[in-house]
C-alpha positions in Angstrom: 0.0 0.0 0.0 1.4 3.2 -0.8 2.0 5.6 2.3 -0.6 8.3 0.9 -3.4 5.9 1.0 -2.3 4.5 4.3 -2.1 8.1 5.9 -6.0 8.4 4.5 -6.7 4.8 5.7 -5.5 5.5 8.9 -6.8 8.9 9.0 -10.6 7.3 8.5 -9.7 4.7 11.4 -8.4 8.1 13.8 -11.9 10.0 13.1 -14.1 7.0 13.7 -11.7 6.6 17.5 -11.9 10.0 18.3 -8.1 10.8 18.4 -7.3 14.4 17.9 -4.1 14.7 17.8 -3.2 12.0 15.3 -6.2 13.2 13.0 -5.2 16.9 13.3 -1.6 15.6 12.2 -2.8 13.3 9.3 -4.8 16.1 7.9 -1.3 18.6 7.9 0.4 15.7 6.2 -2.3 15.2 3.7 -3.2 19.3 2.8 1.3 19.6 2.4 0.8 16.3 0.2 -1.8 17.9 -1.5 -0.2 21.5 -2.0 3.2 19.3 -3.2 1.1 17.9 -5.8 -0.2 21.2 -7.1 3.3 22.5 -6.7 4.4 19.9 -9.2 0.9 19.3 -11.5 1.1 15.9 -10.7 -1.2 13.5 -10.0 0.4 11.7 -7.5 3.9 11.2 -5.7 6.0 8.9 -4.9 6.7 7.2 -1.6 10.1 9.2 -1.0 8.9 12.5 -2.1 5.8 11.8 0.9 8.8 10.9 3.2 10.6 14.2 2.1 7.2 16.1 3.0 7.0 14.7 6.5 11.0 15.2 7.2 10.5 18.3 6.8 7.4 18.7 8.7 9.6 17.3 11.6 12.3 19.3 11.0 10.2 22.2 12.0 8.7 20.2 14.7 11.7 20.0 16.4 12.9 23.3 15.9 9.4 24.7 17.3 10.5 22.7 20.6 14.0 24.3 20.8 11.7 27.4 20.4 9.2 26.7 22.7 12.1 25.4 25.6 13.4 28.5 25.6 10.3 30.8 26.0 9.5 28.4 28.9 6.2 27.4 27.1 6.1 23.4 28.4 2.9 23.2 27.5 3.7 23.6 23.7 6.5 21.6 23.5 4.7 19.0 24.8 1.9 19.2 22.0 5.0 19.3 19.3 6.4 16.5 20.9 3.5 13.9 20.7 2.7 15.4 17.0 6.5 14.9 16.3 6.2 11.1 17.5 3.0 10.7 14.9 4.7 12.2 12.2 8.0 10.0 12.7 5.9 6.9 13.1 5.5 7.6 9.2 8.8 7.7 8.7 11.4 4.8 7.5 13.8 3.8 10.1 16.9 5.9 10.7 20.6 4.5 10.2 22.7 3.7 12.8 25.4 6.0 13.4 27.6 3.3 12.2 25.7 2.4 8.9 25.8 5.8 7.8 29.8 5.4 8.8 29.8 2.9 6.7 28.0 4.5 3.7 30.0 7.9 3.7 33.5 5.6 3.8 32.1 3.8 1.2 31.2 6.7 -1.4 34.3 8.6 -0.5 36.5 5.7 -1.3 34.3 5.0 -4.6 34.5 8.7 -5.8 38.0 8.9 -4.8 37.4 12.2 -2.7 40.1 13.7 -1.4 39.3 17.3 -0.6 35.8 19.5 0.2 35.9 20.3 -3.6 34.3 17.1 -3.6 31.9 17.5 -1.4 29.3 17.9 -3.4 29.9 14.7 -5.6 29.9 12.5 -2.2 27.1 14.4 -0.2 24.9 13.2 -3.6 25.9 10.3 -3.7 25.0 9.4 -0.1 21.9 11.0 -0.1 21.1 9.0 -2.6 21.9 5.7 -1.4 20.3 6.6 2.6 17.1 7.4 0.7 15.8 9.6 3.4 16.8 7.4 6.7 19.4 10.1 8.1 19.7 13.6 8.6 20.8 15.7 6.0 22.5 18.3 8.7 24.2 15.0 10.3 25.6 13.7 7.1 27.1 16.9 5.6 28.9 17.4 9.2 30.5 13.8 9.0 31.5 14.7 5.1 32.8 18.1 6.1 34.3 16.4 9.0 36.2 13.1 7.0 36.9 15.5 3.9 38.8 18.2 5.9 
């Protein structure tokens, strides 16, 4: 089943039990899927471009909670927090700090990069092969990091 129809599956399932939260976060998903798809005149999307949607929704999810700590509003972060969990339940499963080791090693050594003129060639490449399981902010510092 593709993840759009299981967020609207799911989304029937959360109206009929009465859970707020999870509703009021399945409908942001499904009005940014929506606006994505009118972005893009398409008909549908893909399963990654969905999982780029809601990485970013979480992105800003969790910088809304940095926020929110530091105006001493606990009461906000802890409505971003339990939408964060619904929205990450959507996601794939992260890498392992050492799997993404492993993937970074294995592009650099592939590409031959030797320098941060080749950054760009190797933060592609991983990207590519993580497919949305790790942080984008996490990987460039470990490229920046191994290509200094």
């Amino acid at each position: 089943m593709m993840l759009e129809e299981k967020i609207k599956t799911e989304l029937k399932n959360f109206l009929k039990a009465g859970g707020k939260t999870e509703v009021s976060v399945l409908r942001m998903i499904l009005s940014a899927i929506k606006n994505k798809k009118i972005e893009e005149t398409s008909k549908t999307l893909d399963d990654e471009k969905i999982i780029g949607i809601i990485q970013k929704m979480s992105r800003q999810h969790k910088e809304s909670i940095e926020q929110f700590k530091q105006g001493g509003r606990e009461d906000l972060v802890e409505k971003e927090t339990e939408e964060l969990k619904i929205l990450e339940s959507y996601l794939p499963e992260p890498l392992t700090e050492d799997e993404l080791e492993g993937i970074i090693t294995e592009s650099i050594d592939r590409l031959s990069a030797a320098s941060m003129k080749d950054m760009g060639a190797v933060m592609r490449d991983v990207m590519e092969k993580t497919g949305g399981r790790a942080d984008g902010k996490v990987i460039s510092n470990t490229v920046k990091e191994r290509l200094s």
